[in-house]
C-alpha positions in Angstrom: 102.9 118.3 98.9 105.3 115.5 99.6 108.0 118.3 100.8 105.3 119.7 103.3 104.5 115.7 104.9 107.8 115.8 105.8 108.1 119.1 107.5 105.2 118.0 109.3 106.6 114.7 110.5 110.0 116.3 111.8 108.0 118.8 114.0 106.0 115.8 115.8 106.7 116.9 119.6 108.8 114.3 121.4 106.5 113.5 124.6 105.6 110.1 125.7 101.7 111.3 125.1 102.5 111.7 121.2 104.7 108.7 121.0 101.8 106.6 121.7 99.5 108.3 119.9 101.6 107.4 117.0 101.9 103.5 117.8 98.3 103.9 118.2 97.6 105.0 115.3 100.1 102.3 113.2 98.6 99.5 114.6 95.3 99.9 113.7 94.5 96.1 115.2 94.8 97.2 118.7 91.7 99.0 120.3 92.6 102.6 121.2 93.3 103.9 124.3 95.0 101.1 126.1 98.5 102.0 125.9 100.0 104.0 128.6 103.7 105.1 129.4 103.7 101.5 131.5 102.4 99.2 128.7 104.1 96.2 127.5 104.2 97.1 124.3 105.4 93.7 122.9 102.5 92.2 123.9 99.9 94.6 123.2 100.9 94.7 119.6 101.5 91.7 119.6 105.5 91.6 118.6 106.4 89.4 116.0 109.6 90.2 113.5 106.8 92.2 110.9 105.8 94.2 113.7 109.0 94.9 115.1 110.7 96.0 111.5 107.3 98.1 111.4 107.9 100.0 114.8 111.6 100.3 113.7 110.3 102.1 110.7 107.3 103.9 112.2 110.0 105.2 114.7 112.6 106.3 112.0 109.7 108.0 109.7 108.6 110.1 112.9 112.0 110.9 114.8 114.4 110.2 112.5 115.9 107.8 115.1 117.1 104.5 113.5 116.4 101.2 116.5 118.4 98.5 116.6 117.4 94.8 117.6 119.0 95.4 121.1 117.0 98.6 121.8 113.5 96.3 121.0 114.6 94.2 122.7 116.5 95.8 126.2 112.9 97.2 126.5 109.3 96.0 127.9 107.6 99.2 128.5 106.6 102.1 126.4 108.2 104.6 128.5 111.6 102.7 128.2 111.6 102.4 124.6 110.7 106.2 124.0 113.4 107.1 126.5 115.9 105.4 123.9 114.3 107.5 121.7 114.8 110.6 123.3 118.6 109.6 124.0 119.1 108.8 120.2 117.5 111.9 119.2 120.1 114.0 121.1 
């Protein structure tokens, strides 16, 4: 079962649509729907040093893409962290 999670979690499409879907769905504390590619993300969720290891981690467990400080914070908008993402990814 475990095996299959993973395999599921590796196939998560890399679009900005499903990249905040995901955030959306971590931060349960935020109402839905408000995030768009243009957000400021930091101060939607609210982004304290817990909730910056835990978009670090939510990021790593759905793209295998490992953020550093520097990429958190050299971005302000959703679209500009995801487009680290993407480059990381290749």
């Amino acid at each position: 079962m475990f095996f299959c999670l993973i395999l599921s979690i590796n196939k998560i499409k890399m679009t900005i649509e499903n990249f905040i879907e995901i955030i959306e769905k971590e931060f349960v504390e935020m109402p839905k729907g408000i995030l768009n590619a243009q957000s400021n993300y930091k101060e939607v969720i609210g982004l304290s040093s817990i909730n910056a290891l835990i978009l670090i981690a939510l990021i790593d467990n759905a793209y295998d893409v490992i953020l550093s400080a520097e990429d958190i914070k050299s971005t302000v908008t959703l679209e500009s962290l995801f487009e680290i993402v993407k480059k990381l990814k290749e």
